[in-house]
Biotite code that builds the C-alpha atoms (Angstrom):
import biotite.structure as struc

atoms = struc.array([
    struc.Atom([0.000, 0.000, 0.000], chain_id="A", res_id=1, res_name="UNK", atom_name="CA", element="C"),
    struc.Atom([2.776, 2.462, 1.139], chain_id="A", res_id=2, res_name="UNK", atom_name="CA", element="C"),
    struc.Atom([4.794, 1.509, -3.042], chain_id="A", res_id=3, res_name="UNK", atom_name="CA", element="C"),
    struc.Atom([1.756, 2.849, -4.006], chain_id="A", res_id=4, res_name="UNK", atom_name="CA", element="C"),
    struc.Atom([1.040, 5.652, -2.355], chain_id="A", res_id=5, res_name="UNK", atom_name="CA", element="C"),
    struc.Atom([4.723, 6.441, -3.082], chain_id="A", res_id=6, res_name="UNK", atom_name="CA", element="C"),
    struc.Atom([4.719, 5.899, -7.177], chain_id="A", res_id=7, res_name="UNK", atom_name="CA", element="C"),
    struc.Atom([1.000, 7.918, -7.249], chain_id="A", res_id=8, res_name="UNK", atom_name="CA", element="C"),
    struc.Atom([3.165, 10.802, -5.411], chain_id="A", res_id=9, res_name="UNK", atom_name="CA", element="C"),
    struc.Atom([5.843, 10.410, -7.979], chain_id="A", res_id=10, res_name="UNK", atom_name="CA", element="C"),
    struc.Atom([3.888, 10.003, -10.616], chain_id="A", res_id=11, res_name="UNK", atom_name="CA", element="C"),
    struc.Atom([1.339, 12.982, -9.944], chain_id="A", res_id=12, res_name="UNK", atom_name="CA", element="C"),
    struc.Atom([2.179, 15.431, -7.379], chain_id="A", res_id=13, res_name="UNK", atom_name="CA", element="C"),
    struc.Atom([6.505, 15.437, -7.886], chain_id="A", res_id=14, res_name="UNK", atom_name="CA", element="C"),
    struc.Atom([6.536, 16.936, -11.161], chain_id="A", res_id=15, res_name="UNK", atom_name="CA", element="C"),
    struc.Atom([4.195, 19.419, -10.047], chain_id="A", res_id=16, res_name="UNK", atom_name="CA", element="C"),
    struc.Atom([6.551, 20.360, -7.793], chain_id="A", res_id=17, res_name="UNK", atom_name="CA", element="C"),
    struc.Atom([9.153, 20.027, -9.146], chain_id="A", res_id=18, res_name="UNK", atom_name="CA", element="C"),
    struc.Atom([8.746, 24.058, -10.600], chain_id="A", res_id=19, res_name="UNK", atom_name="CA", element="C"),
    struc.Atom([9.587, 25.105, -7.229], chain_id="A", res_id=20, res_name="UNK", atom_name="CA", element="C"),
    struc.Atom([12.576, 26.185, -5.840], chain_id="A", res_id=21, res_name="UNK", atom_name="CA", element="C"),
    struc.Atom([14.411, 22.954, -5.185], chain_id="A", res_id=22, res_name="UNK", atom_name="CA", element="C"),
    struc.Atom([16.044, 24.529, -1.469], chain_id="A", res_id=23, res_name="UNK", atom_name="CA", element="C"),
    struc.Atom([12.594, 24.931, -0.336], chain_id="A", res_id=24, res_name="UNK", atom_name="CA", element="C"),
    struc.Atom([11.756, 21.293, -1.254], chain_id="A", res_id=25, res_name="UNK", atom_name="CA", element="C"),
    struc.Atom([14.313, 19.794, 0.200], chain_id="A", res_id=26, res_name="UNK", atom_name="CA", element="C"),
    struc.Atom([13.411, 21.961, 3.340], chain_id="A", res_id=27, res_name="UNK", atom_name="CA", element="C"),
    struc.Atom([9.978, 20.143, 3.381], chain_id="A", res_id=28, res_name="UNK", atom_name="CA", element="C"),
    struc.Atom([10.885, 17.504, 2.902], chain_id="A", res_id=29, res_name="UNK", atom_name="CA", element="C"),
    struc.Atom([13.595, 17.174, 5.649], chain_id="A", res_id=30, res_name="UNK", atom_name="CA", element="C"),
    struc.Atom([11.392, 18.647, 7.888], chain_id="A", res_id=31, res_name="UNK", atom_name="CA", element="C"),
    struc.Atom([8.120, 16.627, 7.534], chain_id="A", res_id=32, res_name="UNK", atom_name="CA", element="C"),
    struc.Atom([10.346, 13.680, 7.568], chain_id="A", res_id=33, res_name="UNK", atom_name="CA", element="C"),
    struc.Atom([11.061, 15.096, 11.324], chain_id="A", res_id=34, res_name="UNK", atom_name="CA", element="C"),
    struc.Atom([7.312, 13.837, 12.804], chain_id="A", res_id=35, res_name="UNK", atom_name="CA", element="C"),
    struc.Atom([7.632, 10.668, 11.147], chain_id="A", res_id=36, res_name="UNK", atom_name="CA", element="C"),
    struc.Atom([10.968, 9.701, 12.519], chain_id="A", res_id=37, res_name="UNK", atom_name="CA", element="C"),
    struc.Atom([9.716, 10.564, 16.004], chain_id="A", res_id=38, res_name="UNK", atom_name="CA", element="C"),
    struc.Atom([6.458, 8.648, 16.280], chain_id="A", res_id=39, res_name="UNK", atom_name="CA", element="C"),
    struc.Atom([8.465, 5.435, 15.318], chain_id="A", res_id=40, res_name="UNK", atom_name="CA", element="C"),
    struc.Atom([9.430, 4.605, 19.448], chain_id="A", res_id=41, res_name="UNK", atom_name="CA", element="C"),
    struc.Atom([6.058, 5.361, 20.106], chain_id="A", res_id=42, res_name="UNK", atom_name="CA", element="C"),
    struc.Atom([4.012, 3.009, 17.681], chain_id="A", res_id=43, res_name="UNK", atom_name="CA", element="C"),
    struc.Atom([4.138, 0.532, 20.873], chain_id="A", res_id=44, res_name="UNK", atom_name="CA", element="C"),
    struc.Atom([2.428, 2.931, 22.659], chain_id="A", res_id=45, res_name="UNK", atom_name="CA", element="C"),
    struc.Atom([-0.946, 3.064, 20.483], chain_id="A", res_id=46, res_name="UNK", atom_name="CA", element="C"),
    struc.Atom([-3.479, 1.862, 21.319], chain_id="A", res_id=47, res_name="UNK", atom_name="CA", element="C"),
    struc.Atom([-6.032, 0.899, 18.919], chain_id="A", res_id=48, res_name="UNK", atom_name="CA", element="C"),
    struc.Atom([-5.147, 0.445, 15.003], chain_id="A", res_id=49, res_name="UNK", atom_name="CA", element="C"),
    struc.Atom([-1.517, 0.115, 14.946], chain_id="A", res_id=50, res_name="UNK", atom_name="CA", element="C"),
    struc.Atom([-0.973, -1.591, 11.727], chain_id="A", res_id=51, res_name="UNK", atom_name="CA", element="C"),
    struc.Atom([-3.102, 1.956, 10.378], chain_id="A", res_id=52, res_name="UNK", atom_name="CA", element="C"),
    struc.Atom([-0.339, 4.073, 11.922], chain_id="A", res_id=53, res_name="UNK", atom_name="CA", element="C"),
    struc.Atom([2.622, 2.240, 11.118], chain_id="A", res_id=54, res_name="UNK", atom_name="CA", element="C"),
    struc.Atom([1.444, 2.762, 7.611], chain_id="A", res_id=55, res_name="UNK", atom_name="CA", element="C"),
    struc.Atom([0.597, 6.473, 8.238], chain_id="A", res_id=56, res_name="UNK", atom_name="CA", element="C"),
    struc.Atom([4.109, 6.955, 9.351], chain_id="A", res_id=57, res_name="UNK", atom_name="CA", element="C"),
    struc.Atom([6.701, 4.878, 6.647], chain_id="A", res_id=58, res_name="UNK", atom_name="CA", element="C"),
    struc.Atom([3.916, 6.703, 4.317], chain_id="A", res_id=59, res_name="UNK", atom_name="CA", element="C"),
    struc.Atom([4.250, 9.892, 5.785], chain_id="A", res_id=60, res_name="UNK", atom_name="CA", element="C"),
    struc.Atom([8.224, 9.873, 5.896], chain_id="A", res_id=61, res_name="UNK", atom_name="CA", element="C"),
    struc.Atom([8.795, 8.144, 2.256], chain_id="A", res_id=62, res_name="UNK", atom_name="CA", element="C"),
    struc.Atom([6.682, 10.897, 1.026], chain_id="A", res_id=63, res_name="UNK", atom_name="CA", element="C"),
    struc.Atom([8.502, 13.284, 2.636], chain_id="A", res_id=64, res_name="UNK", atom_name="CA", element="C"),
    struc.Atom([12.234, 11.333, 1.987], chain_id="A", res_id=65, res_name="UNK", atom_name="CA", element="C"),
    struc.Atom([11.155, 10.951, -1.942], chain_id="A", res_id=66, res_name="UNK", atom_name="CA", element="C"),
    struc.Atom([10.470, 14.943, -1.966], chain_id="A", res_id=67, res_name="UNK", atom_name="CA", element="C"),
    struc.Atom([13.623, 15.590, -0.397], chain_id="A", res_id=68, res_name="UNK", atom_name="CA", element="C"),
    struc.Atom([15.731, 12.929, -2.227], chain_id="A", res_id=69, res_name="UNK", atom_name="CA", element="C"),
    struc.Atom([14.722, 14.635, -5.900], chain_id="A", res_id=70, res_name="UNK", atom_name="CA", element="C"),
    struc.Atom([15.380, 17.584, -5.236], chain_id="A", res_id=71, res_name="UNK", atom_name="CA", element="C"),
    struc.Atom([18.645, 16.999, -4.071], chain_id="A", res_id=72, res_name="UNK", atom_name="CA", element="C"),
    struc.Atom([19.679, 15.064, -6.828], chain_id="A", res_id=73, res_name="UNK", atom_name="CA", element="C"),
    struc.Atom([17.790, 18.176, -9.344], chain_id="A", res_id=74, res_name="UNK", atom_name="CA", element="C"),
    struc.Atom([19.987, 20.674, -7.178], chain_id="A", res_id=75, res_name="UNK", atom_name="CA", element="C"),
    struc.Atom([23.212, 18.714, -7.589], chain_id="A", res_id=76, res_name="UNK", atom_name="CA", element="C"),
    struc.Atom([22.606, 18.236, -11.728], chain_id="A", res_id=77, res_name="UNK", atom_name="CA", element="C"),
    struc.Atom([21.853, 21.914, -11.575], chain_id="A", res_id=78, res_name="UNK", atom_name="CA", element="C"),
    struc.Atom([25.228, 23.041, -9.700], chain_id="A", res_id=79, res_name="UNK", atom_name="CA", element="C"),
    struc.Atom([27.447, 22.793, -12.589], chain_id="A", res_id=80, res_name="UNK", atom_name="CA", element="C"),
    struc.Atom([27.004, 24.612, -16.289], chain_id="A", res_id=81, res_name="UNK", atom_name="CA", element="C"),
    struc.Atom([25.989, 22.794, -19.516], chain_id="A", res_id=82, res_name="UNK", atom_name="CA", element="C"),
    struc.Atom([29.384, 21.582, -20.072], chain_id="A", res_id=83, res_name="UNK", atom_name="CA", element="C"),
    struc.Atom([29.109, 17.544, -19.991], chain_id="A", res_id=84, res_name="UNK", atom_name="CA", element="C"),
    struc.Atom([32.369, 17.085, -18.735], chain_id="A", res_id=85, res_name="UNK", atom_name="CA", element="C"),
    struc.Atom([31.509, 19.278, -15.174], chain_id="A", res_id=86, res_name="UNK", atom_name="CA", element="C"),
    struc.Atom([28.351, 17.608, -14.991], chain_id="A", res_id=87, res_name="UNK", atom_name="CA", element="C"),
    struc.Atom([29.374, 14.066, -15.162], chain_id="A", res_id=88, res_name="UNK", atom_name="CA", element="C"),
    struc.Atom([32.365, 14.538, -12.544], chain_id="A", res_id=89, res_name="UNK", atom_name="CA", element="C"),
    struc.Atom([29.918, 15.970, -10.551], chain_id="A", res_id=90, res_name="UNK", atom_name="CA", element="C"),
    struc.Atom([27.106, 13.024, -10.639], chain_id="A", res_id=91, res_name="UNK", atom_name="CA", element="C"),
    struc.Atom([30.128, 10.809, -10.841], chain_id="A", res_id=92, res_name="UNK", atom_name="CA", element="C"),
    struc.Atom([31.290, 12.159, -7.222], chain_id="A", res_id=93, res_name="UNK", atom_name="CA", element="C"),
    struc.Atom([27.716, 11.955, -6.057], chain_id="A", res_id=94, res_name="UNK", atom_name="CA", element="C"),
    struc.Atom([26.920, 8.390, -7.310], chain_id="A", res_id=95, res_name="UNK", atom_name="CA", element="C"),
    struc.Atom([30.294, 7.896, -5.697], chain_id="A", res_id=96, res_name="UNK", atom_name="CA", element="C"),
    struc.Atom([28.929, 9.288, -2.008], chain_id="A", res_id=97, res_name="UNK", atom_name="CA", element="C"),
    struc.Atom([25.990, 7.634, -2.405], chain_id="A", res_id=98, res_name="UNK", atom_name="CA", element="C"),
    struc.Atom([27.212, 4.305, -2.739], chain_id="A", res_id=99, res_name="UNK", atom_name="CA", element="C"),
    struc.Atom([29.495, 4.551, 0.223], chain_id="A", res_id=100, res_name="UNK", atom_name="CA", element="C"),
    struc.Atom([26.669, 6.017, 2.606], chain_id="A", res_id=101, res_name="UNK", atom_name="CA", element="C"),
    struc.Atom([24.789, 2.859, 1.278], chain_id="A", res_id=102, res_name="UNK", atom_name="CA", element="C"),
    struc.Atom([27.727, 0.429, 2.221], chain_id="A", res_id=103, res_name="UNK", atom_name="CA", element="C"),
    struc.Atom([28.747, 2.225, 5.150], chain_id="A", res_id=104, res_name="UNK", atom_name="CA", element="C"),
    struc.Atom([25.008, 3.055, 6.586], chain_id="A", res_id=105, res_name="UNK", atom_name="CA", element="C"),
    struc.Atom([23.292, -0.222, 7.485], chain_id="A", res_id=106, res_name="UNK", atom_name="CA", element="C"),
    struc.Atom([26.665, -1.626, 9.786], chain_id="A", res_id=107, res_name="UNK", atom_name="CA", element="C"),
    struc.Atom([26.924, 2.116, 11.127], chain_id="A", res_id=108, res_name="UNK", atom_name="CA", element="C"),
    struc.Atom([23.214, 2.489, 11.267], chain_id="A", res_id=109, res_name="UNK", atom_name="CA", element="C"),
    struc.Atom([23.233, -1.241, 13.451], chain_id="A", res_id=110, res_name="UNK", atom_name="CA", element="C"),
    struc.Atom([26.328, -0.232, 15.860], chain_id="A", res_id=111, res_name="UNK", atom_name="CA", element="C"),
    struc.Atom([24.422, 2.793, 16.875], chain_id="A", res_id=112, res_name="UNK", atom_name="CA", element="C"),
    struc.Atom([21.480, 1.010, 17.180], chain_id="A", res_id=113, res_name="UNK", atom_name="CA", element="C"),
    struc.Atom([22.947, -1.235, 19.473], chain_id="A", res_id=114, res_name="UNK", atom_name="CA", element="C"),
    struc.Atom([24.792, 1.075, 21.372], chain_id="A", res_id=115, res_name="UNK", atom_name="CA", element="C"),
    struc.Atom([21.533, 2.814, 22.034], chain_id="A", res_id=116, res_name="UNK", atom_name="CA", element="C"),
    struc.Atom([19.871, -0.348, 23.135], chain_id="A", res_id=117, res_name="UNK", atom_name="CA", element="C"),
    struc.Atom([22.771, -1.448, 25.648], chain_id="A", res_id=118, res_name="UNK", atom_name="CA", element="C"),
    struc.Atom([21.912, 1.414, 27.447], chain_id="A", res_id=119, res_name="UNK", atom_name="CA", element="C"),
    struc.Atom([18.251, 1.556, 27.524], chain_id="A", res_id=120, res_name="UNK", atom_name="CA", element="C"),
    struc.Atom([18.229, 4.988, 25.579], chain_id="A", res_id=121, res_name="UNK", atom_name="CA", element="C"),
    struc.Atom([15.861, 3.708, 22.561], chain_id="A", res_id=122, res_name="UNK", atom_name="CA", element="C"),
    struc.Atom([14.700, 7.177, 21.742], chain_id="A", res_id=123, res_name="UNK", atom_name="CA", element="C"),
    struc.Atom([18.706, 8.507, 20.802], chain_id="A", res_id=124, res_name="UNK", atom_name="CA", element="C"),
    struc.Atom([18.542, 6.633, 17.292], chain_id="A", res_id=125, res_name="UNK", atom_name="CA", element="C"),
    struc.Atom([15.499, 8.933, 16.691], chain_id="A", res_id=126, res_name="UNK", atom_name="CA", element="C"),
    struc.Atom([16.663, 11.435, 17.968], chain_id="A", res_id=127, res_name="UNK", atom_name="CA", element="C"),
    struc.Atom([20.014, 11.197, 16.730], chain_id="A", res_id=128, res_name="UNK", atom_name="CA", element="C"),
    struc.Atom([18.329, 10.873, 13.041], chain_id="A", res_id=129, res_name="UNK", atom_name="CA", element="C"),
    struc.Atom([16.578, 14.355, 13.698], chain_id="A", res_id=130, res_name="UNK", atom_name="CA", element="C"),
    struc.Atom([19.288, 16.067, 14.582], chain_id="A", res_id=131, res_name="UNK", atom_name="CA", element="C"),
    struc.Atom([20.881, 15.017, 10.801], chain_id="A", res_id=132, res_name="UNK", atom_name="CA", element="C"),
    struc.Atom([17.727, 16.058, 9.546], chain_id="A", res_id=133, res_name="UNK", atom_name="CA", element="C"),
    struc.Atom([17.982, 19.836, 11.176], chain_id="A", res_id=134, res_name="UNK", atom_name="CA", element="C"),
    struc.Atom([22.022, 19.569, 10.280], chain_id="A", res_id=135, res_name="UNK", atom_name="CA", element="C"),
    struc.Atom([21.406, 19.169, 6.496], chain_id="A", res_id=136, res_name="UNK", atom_name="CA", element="C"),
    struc.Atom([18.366, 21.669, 6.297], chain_id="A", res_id=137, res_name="UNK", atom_name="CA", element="C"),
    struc.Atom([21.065, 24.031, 7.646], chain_id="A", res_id=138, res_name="UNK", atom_name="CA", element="C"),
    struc.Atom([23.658, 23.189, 4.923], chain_id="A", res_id=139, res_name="UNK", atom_name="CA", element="C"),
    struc.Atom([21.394, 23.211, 2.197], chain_id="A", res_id=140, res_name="UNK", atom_name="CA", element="C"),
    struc.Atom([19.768, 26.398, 2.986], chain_id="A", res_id=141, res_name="UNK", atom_name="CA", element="C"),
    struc.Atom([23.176, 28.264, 2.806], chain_id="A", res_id=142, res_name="UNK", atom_name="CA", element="C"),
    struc.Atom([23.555, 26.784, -0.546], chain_id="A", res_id=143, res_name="UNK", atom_name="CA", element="C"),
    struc.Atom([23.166, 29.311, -3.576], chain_id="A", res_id=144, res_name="UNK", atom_name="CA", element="C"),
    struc.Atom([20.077, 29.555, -4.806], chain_id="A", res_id=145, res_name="UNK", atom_name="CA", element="C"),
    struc.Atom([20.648, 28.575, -8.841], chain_id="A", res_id=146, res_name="UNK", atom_name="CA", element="C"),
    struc.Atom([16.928, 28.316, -10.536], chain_id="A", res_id=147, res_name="UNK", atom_name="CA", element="C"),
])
């Protein structure tokens, strides 16, 4: 249900806004991704329908991830001129990135986890995740703006 809530958003509502300023996506989409992250340690709590909002919430925050994901990758194609060389070191370096965040992330992403766990502090991962979120909204936002 969540894939297809998430290829309906794609397929619909992203290139709509994708006319916008790209910083200002990104923002959005960092920052609704915020909520989400932070009602995951308290799905236990719920009573009621719980199944409803653990699909509210990995809806919520790959909506909110898949707004924030394309507009990074629009802002990065957009940070070099027209010349083909420029643009495919750049993507080159940022496919590059990517992949090592993806090799790196689940065993660093598991030791923190752990850590967290071994001393009864569940909420830091979250937490901990939120405070990236706030750190790259920051970094992006002093980015030049290049429409």
């Amino acid at each position: 249900m969540t894939l297809t809530l998430i290829i309906g958003f794609t397929l619909v509502f992203l290139p709509t806004l994708a006319n916008y300023n790209k910083k200002k996506l990104y923002f959005w989409g960092c920052l609704c991704s915020i909520p989400a992250a932070l009602m995951f340690p308290l799905l236990p709590y719920i009573d009621g329908v719980k199944f409803g909002w653990l699909v509210t919430c990995m809806t919520f925050k790959n909506i909110s991830l898949t707004l924030a994901f394309t507009s990074v990758c629009v802002q990065v194609s957009n940070s070099v001129e027209d010349n083909s060389e420029e643009l495919a070191a750049v993507n080159g370096i940022g496919q590059s990135m990517a992949s090592f965040s993806r090799a790196i992330g689940p065993a660093f992403g598991g030791l923190l986890w752990s850590s967290f766990l071994i001393n009864k502090e569940v909420y830091g991962n979250f937490i901990l995740v939120c405070t990236v979120f706030v750190v790259c909204m920051i970094v992006n936002w002093q980015l030049p703006n290049k429409e």
